[in-house]
N, C-alpha and C positions, 0 to 999 in steps of 0.2 A: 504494500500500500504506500508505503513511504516512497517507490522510486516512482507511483501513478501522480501522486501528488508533487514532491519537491525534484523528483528530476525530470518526468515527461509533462510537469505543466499541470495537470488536471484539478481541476477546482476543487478542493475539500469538501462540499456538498454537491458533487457529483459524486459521491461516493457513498455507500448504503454498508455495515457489517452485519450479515443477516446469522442469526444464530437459531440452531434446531436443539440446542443441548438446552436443557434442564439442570437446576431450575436457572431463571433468565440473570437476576438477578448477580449472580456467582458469575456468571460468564461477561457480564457488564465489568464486574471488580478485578476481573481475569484481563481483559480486555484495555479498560481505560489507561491503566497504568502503563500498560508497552507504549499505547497510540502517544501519549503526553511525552514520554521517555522520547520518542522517536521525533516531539518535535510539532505532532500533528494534533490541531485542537479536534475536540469528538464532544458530542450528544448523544444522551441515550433515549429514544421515543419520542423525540425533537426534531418535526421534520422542517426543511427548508429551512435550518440556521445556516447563515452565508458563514464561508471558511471553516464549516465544521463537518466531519465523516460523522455519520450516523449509522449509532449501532443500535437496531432492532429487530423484532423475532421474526420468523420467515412468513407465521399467522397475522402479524399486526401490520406486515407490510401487501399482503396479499391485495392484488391487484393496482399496485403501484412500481414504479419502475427507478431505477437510476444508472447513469451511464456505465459507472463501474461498478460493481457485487464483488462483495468475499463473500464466502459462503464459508460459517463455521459448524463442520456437522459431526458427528455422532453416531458412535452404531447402531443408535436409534433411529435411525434412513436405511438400515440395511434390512428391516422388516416390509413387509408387501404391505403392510397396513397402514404406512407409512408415506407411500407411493405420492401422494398427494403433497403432502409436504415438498419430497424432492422434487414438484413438479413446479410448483410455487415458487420456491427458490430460483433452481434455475432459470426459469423465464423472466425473472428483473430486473438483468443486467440487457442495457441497450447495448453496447460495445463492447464491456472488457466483462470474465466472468474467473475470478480463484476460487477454487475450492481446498477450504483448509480441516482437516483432521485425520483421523485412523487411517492406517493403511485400505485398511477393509473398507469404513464408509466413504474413503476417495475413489475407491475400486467401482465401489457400488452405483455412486453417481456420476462415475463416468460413461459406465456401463448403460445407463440409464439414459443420458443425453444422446449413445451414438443408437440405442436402438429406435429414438423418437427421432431423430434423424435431423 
């Protein structure tokens, strides 16, 4: 995220950190402290603060969009019950899309985005 914002340009609220991990909370105090460390101001459930990355859950952003997505998932994506969620997620980045965690749940939604094609 750091090189999207302070070396290729991209505006800090072009940027969404969408989180599937439970509970949300714990992932926000997980979270903030790197993005500040790194430099980059962030919000949490705050949308359209200029110059700030916004981190919130993949459900509270569902049917909203922004140029760049992290996606912070969970092997909680790696159930079929779930399927929805990885669908959500995925689909909110206009341009740029990371996916960050387990080997398995990277595995899973990668998996996921080349068979919806």
């Amino acid at each position: 995220m750091r090189q999207w914002v302070a070396v290729e340009g991209l505006n800090a609220h072009d940027v969404a950190v969408l989180v599937a991990k439970r509970p949300k909370a714990h992932c926000y105090e997980l979270l903030g402290p790197r993005l500040t460390a790194e430099g980059i101001r962030w919000v949490s459930e705050t949308h359209s603060v200029n110059g700030a990355v916004l981190l919130e859950t993949f459900s509270r952003f569902k049917g909203l969009e922004a140029q760049a997505v992290v996606l912070w998932v969970g092997d909680e994506v790696v159930d079929e019950a779930t399927w929805e969620t990885v669908y959500v997620g995925t689909t909110r980045a206009k341009s740029l899309l990371a996916v960050v965690g387990s080997n398995r749940a990277v595995r899973t939604v990668r998996e996921f985005i080349q068979a919806a094609g």
